[in-house]
C-alpha positions, 0 to 999 in steps of 0.5 A, spaced: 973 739 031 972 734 037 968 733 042 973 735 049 971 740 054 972 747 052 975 752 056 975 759 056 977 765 060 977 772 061 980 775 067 979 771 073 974 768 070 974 761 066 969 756 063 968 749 060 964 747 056 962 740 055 960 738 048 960 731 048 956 732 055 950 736 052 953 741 051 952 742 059 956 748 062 960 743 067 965 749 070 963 756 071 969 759 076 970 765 079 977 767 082 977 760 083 971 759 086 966 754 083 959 757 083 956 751 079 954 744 083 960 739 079 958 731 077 956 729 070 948 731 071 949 738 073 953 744 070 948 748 066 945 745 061 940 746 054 933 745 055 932 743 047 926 743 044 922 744 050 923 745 057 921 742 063 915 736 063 911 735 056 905 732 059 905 725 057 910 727 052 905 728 048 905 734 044 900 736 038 904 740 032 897 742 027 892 736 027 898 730 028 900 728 036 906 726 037 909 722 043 916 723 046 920 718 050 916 719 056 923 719 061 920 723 067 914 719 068 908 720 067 912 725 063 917 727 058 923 732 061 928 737 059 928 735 052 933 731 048 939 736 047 942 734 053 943 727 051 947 728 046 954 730 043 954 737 040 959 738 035 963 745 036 964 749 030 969 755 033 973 757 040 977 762 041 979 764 048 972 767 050 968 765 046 966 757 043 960 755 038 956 749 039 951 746 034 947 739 035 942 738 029 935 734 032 934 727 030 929 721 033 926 722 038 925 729 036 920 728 030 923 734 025 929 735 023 933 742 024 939 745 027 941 748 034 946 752 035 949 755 042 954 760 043 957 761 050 961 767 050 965 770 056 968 776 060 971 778 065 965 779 070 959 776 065 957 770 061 952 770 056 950 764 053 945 764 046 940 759 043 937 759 036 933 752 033 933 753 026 928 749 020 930 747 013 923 743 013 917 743 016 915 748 021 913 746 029 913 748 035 919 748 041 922 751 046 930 753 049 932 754 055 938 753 060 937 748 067 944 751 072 945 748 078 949 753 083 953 751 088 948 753 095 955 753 098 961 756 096 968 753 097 970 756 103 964 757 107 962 751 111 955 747 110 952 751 117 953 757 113 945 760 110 948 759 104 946 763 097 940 768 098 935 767 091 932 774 090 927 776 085 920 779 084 915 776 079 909 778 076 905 772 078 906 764 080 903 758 076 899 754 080 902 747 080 898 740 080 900 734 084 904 732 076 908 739 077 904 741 071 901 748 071 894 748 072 893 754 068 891 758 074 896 764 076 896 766 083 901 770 087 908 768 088 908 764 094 914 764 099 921 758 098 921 752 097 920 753 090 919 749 084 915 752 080 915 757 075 913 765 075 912 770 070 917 776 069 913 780 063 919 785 063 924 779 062 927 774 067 930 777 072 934 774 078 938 775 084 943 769 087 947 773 093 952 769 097 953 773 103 961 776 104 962 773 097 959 773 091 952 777 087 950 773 081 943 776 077 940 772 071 937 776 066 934 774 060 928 777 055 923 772 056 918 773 061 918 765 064 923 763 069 923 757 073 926 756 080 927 750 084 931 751 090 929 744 095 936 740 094 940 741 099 946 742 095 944 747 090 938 752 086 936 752 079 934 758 076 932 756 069 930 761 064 926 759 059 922 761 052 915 759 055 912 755 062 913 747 064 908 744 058 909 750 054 909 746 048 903 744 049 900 751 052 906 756 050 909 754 044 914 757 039 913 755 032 920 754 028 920 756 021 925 756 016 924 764 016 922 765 023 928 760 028 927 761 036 933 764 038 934 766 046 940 768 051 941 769 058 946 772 062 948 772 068 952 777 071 957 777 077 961 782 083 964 780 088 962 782 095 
């Protein structure tokens, strides 16, 4: 099948999903209203096979290093998924199947499939990074840019409230890399990640308009809320680094598989 935008509905709800565009969420409206930042780097995107910074984008599977482009520098970021085309293998109204089969400058071979998956008052978006092959440590995620403000409320608004209660804090470096060191949740601005061993569990509230909660079984999520335009609230299999210090190993009869939802009402 192509690569053109996909669209989904349900309800008053729509999406598009771009697969030619790493797969990125690129709208996510709601009654018409826009809750995702638009421009060709934002959306919601995968974070495959690592997320966020890898340090020196050097990551050790056994006794062999290997090196990664190094695009963040001093670091490698957000993975390759991001960057590439996606093939789409099913669409129905509410629901689409994407899959991206790693290649250089990833150094194994194996297969990511992403499933996004509508209703009427929800969004489910699903990651399982398969191996045929040699074994290797990965990890899978999602980078949402939500809207600070949405249509219709002016820019001197307060703009969205980002609520959640987690167990600890990573104390982050002056590279934006986990110390190793956990301490207690510091208040906003964040660009850190915290730990939520019950599952992620995160609560954007535009006052007067709309509550959206990012939920998922895993317990790192990483929150950034500096730009003035938006917030990211990034679900993930393991912390910044994680290859490094949190790995998942991919085997061909143990694939990572993840899967966030995020859940809205209207105010």
């Amino acid at each position: 099948m192509s690569s053109d935008e996909i669209k989904l509905g349900a309800g008053a709800a729509d999406v598009t999903v771009q697969p030619g565009n790493g797969c990125r969420v690129g709208s996510l409206r709601v009654d018409g209203v826009e809750l995702l930042r638009q421009g060709e780097r934002y959306g919601s995107f995968p974070m495959v096979p690592w997320c966020g910074r890898t340090r020196e984008g050097r990551f050790r599977n056994g006794d062999t290093v290997h090196q990664l482009p190094v695009n963040a520098p001093p670091h490698a970021i957000h993975g390759t998924a991001r960057d590439a085309v996606w093939k789409t293998a099913r669409v129905t109204d509410t629901e689409a199947v994407f899959t991206y089969d790693l290649t250089d400058p990833w150094p194994y071979p194996g297969r990511v499939t992403q499933i996004v998956e509508l209703a009427e008052d929800a969004l489910t978006l699903r990651l399982a990074i398969e191996t045929y092959d040699d074994s290797f440590p990965a990890q899978a995620g999602w980078h949402p840019w939500f809207n600070r403000h949405l249509e219709g409320t002016g820019g001197e608004s307060e703009g969205v409230q980002v609520h959640f209660d987690a167990a600890w804090q990573e104390l982050r470096g002056d590279d934006h890399l986990p110390t190793g060191t956990r301490v207690d949740p510091a208040p906003s601005p964040w660009d850190d990640c915290f730990g939520m061993p019950g599952g992620v569990d995160v609560t954007l509230t535009w006052p007067g308009r709309l509550e959206l909660k990012v939920a998922s079984r895993e317990e790192w999520v990483v929150v950034y809320d500096e730009p003035a335009e938006a917030v990211c609230v990034e679900p993930q299999t393991g912390p910044p680094n994680g290859l490094n210090t949190a790995p998942r190993l991919v085997t061909p009869l143990e694939p990572l598989e993840t899967s966030t939802t995020w859940t809205w009402r209207r105010l």
